[in-house]
Chimera marker file (.cmm) of the C-alpha trace (Angstrom):
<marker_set name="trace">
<marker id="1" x="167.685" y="158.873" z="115.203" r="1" g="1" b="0" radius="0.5"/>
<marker id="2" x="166.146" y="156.038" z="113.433" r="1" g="1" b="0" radius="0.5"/>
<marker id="3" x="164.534" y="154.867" z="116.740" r="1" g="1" b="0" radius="0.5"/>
<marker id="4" x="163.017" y="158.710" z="116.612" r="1" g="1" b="0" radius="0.5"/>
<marker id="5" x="160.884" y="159.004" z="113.467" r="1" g="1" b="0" radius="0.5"/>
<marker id="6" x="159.980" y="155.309" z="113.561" r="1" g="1" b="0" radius="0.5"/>
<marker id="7" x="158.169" y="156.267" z="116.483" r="1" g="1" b="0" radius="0.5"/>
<marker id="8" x="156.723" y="159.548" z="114.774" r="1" g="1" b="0" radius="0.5"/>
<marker id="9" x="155.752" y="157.121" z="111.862" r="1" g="1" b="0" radius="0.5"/>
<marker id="10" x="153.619" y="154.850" z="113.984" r="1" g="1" b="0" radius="0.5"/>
<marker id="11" x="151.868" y="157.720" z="115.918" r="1" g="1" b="0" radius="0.5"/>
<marker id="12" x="151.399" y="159.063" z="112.359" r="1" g="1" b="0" radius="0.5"/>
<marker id="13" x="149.962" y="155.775" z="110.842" r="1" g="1" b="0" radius="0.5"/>
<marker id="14" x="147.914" y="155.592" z="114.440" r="1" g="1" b="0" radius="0.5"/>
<marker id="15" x="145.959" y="159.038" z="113.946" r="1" g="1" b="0" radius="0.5"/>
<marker id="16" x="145.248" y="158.110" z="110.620" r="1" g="1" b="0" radius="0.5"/>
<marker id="17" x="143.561" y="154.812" z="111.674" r="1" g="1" b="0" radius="0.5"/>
<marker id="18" x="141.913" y="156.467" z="114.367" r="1" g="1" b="0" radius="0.5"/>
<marker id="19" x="140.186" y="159.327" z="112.229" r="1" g="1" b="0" radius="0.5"/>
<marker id="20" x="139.390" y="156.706" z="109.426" r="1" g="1" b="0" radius="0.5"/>
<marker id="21" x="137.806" y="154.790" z="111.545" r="1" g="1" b="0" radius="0.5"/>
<marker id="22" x="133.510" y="155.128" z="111.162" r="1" g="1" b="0" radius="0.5"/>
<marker id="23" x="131.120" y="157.278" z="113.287" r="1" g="1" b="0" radius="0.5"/>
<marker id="24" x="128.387" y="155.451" z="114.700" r="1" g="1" b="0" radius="0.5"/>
<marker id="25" x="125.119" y="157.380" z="113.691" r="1" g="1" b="0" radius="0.5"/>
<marker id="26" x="121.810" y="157.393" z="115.139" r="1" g="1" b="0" radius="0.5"/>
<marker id="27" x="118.222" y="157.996" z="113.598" r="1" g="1" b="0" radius="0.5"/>
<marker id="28" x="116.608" y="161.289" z="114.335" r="1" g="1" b="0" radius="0.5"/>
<marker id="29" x="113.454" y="160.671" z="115.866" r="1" g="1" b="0" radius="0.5"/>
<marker id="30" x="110.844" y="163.335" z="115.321" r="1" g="1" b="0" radius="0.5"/>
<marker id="31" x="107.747" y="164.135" z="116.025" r="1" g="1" b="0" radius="0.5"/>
<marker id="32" x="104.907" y="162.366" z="113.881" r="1" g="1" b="0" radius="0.5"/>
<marker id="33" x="102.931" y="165.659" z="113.603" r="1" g="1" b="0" radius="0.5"/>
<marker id="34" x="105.989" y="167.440" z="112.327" r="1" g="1" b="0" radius="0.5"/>
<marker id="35" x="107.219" y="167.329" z="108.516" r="1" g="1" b="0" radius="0.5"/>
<marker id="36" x="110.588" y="167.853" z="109.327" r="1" g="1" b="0" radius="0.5"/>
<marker id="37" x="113.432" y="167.280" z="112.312" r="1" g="1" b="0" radius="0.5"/>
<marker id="38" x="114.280" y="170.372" z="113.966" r="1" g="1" b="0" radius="0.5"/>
<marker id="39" x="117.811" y="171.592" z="114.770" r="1" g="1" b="0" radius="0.5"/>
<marker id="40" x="117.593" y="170.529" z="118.181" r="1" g="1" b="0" radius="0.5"/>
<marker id="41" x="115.850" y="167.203" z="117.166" r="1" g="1" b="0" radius="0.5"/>
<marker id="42" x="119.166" y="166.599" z="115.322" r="1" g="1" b="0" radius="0.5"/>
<marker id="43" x="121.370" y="167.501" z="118.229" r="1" g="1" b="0" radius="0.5"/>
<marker id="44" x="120.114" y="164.906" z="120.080" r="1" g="1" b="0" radius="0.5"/>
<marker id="45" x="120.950" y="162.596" z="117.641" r="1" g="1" b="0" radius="0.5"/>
<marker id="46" x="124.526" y="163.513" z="117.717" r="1" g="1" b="0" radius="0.5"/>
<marker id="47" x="124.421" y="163.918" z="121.055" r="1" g="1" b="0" radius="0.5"/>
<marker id="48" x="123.213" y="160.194" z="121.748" r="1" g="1" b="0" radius="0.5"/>
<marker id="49" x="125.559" y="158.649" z="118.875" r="1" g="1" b="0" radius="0.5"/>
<marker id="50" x="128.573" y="160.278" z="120.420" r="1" g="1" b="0" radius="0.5"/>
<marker id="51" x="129.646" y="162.572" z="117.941" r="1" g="1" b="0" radius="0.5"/>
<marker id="52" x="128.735" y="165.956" z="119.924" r="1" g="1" b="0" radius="0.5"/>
<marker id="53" x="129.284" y="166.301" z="123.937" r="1" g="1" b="0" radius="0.5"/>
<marker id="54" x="126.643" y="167.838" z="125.436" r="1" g="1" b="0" radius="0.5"/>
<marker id="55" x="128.083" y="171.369" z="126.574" r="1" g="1" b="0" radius="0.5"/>
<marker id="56" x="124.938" y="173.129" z="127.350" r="1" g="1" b="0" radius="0.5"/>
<marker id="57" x="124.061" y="173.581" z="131.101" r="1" g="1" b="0" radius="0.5"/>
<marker id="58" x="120.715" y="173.617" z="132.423" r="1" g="1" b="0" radius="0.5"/>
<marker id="59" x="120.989" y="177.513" z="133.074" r="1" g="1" b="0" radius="0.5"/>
<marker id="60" x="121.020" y="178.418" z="129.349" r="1" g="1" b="0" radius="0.5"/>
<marker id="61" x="119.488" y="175.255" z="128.012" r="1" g="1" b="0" radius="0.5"/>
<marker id="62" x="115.859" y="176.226" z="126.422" r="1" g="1" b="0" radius="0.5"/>
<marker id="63" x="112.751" y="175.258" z="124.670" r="1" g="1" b="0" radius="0.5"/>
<marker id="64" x="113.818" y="178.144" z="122.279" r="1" g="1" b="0" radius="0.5"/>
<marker id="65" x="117.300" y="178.783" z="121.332" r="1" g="1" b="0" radius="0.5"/>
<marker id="66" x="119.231" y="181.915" z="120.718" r="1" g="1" b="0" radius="0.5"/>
<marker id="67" x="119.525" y="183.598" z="117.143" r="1" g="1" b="0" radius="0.5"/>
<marker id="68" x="123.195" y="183.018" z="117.456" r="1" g="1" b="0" radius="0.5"/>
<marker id="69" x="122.452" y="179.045" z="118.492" r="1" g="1" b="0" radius="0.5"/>
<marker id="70" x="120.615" y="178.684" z="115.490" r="1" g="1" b="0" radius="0.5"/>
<marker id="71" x="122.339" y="179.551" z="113.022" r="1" g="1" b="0" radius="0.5"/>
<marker id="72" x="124.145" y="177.600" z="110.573" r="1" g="1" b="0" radius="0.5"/>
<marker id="73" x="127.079" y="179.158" z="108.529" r="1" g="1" b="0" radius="0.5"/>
<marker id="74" x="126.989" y="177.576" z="104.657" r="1" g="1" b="0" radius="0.5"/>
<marker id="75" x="130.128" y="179.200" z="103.283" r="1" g="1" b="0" radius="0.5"/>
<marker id="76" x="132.051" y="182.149" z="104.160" r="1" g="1" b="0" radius="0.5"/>
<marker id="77" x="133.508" y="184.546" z="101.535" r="1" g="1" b="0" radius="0.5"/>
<marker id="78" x="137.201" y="185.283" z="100.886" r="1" g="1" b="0" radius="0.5"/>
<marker id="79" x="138.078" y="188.785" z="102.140" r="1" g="1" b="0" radius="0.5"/>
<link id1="1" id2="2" r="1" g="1" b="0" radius="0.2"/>
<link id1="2" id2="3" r="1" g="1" b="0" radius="0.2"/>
<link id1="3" id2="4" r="1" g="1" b="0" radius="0.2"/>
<link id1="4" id2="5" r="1" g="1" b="0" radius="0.2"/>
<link id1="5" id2="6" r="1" g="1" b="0" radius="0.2"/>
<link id1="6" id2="7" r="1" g="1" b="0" radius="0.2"/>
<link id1="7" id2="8" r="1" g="1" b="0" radius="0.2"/>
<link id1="8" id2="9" r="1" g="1" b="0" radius="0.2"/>
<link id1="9" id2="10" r="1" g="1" b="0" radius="0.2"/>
<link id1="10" id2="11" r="1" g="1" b="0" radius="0.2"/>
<link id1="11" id2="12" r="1" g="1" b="0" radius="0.2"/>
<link id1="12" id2="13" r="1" g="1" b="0" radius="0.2"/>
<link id1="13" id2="14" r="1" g="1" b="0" radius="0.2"/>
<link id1="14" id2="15" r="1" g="1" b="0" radius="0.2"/>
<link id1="15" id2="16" r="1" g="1" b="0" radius="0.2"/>
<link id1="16" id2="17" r="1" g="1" b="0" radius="0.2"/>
<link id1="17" id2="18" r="1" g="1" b="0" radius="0.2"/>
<link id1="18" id2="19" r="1" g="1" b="0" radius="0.2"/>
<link id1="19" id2="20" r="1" g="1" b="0" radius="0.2"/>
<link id1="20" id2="21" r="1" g="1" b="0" radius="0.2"/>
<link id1="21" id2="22" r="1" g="1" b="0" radius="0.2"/>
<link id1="22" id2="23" r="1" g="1" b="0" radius="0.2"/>
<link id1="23" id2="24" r="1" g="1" b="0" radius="0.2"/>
<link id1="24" id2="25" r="1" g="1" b="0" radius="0.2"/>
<link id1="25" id2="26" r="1" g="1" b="0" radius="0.2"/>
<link id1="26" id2="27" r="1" g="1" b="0" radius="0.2"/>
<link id1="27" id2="28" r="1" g="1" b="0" radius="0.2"/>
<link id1="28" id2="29" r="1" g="1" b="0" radius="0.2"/>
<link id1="29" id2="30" r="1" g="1" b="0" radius="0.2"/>
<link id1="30" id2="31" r="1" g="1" b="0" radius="0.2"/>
<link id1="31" id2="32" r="1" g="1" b="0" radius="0.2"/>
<link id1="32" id2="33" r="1" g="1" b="0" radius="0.2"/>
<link id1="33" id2="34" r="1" g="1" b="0" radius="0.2"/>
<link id1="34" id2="35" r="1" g="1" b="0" radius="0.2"/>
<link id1="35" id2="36" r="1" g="1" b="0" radius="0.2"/>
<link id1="36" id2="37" r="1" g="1" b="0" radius="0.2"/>
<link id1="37" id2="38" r="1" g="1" b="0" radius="0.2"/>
<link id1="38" id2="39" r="1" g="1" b="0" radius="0.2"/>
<link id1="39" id2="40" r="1" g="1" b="0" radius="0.2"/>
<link id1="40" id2="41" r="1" g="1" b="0" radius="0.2"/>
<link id1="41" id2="42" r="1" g="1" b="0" radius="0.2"/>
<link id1="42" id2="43" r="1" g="1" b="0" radius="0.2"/>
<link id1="43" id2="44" r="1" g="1" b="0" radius="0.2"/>
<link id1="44" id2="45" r="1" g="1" b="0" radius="0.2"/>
<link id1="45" id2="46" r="1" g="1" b="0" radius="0.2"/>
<link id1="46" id2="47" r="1" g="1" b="0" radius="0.2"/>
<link id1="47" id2="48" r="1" g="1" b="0" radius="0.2"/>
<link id1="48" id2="49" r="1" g="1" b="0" radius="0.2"/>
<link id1="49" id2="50" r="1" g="1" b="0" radius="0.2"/>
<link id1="50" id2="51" r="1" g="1" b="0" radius="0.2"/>
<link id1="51" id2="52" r="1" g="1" b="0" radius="0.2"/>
<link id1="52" id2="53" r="1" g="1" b="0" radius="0.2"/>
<link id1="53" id2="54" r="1" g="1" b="0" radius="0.2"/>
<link id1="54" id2="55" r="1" g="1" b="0" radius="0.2"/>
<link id1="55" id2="56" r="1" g="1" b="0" radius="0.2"/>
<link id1="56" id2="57" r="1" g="1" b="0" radius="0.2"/>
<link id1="57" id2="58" r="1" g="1" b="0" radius="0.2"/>
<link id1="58" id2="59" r="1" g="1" b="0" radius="0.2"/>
<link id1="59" id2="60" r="1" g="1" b="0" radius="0.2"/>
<link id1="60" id2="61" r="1" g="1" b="0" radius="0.2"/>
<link id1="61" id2="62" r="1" g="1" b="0" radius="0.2"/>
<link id1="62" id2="63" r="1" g="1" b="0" radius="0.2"/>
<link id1="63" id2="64" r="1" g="1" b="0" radius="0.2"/>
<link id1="64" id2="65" r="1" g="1" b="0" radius="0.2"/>
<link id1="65" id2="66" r="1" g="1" b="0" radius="0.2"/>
<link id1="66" id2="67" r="1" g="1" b="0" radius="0.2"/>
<link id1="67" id2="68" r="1" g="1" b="0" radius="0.2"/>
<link id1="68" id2="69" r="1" g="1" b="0" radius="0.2"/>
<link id1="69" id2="70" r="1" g="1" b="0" radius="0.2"/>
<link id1="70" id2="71" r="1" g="1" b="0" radius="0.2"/>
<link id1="71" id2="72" r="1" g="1" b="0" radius="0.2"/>
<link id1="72" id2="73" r="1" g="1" b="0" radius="0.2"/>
<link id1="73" id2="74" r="1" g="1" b="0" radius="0.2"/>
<link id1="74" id2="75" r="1" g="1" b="0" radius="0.2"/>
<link id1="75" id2="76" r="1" g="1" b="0" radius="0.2"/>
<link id1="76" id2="77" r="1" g="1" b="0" radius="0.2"/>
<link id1="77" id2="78" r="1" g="1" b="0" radius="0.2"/>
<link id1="78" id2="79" r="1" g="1" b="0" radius="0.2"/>
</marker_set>
């Protein structure tokens, strides 16, 4: 029994090590012409720095994305 939840303790302690641990993060390059990185400019960035996979295939991936690709949720009200 005591064997048991030592066990669950140090998968515990583990997952807490391994989600503490640091992202590495990557600079957004963008163009020089532009004033500010784009959404897809910053999904690169992610992409590159390992945070994000890349789950877009080449059928759907576009210059110009989708208005339900681009849009970022803030907060969502209580209902």
């Amino acid at each position: 029994m005591e064997l048991a939840t030592a066990r669950q303790q140090i998968q515990l302690l583990q997952a807490q090590v391994n989600n503490s641990i640091t992202r590495k993060r990557k600079a957004v390059h963008i163009d020089p012409n532009t004033k500010f990185a784009t959404i897809s400019n910053v999904r690169q960035a992610q992409i590159k720095a390992g945070d994000v996979i890349n789950d877009t295939d080449e059928s759907s991936a576009s210059e110009y994305p989708s208005e339900a690709e681009s849009c970022i949720i803030v907060a969502e009200m209580p209902s």
